[in-house]
N, C-alpha and C positions, 0 to 999 in steps of 0.2 A: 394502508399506505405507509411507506419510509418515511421514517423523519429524515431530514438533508442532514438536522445538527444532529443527530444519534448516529448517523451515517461516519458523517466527519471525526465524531471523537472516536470511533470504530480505529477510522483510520491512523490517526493518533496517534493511537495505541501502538499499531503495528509499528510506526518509525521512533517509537520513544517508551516500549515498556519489551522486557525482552520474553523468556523461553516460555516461561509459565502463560503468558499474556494469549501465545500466540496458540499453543494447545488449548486453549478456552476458547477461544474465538476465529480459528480458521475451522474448517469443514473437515470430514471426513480424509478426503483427500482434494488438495488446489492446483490446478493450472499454473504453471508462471511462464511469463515469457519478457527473458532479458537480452541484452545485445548477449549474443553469444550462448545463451544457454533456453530451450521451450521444455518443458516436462510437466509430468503431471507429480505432484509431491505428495505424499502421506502424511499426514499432522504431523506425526514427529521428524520425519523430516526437515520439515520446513521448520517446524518449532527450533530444531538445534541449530535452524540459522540463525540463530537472535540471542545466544548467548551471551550479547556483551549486551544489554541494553542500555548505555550509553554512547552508543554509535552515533547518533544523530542531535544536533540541537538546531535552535534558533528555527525551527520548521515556519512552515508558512505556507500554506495552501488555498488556490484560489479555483472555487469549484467553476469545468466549465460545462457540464453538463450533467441529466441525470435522465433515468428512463428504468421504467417499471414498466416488463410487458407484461406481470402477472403478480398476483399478490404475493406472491412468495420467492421471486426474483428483482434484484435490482443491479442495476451497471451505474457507475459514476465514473466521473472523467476530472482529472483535476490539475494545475503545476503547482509544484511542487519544489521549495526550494528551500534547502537546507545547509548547514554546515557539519561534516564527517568528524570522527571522533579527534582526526588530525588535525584540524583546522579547513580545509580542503572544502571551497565551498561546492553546492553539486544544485544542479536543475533539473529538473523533469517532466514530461508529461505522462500521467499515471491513470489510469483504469483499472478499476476492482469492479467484480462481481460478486454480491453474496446472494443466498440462499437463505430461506424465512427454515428456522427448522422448531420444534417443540420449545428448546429453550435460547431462543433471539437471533439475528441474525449471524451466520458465519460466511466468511472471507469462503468462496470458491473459487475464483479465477484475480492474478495481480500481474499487470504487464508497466513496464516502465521503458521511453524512451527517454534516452539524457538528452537533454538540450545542451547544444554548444554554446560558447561561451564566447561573448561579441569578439572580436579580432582585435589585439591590443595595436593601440597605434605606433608607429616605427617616428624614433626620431623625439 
């Protein structure tokens, strides 16, 4: 069975450690699906997206679901809300899959939808 908090620091990782982090701990090859872009990515790929691993601080993630159809598969669902390396604060609802392999889990599948940001009041 998954642990939730080994799950969570997984995630973590991905939005607060960079290139190396992410060649360790995503899979073979991952899924992403973003506004604007779905593919399937090759570790290094995806790893040379996280060259700057200071992109993100002040994270804070509130788990809202999790599901294990199998022991070697798990999906979590969470928001997600952070501030970008510009100041620029960002929200999301985020979904990872990983995959159980010899040595611990790895990141296969990571989808984010931004959450809009309440409607400033006029006046």
């Amino acid at each position: 069975m998954a642990s939730e908090k080994e799950l969570l620091e997984l995630e973590k990782g991905f939005w607060t450690l960079g290139e190396t982090y992410y060649k360790a701990n995503a899979d073979k090859e991952c899924l992403v699906a973003f506004p604007g872009m779905a593919k399937t990515m090759s570790n290094a790929d995806l790893a040379e997206t996280a060259q700057n691993p200071n992109r993100w601080r002040d994270l804070k993630m509130d788990l809202k679901g999790m599901v294990e159809p199998g022991s070697d598969v798990v999906m979590l669902t969470y928001e997600a809300h952070a501030t970008r390396e510009n100041g620029e604060a960002y929200a999301a609802l985020v979904s990872t899959g990983y995959v159980r392999r010899a040595n611990g889990w790895k990141m296969m599948f990571h989808a984010q939808t931004p959450l809009e940001s309440a409607p400033k009041k006029k006046g």
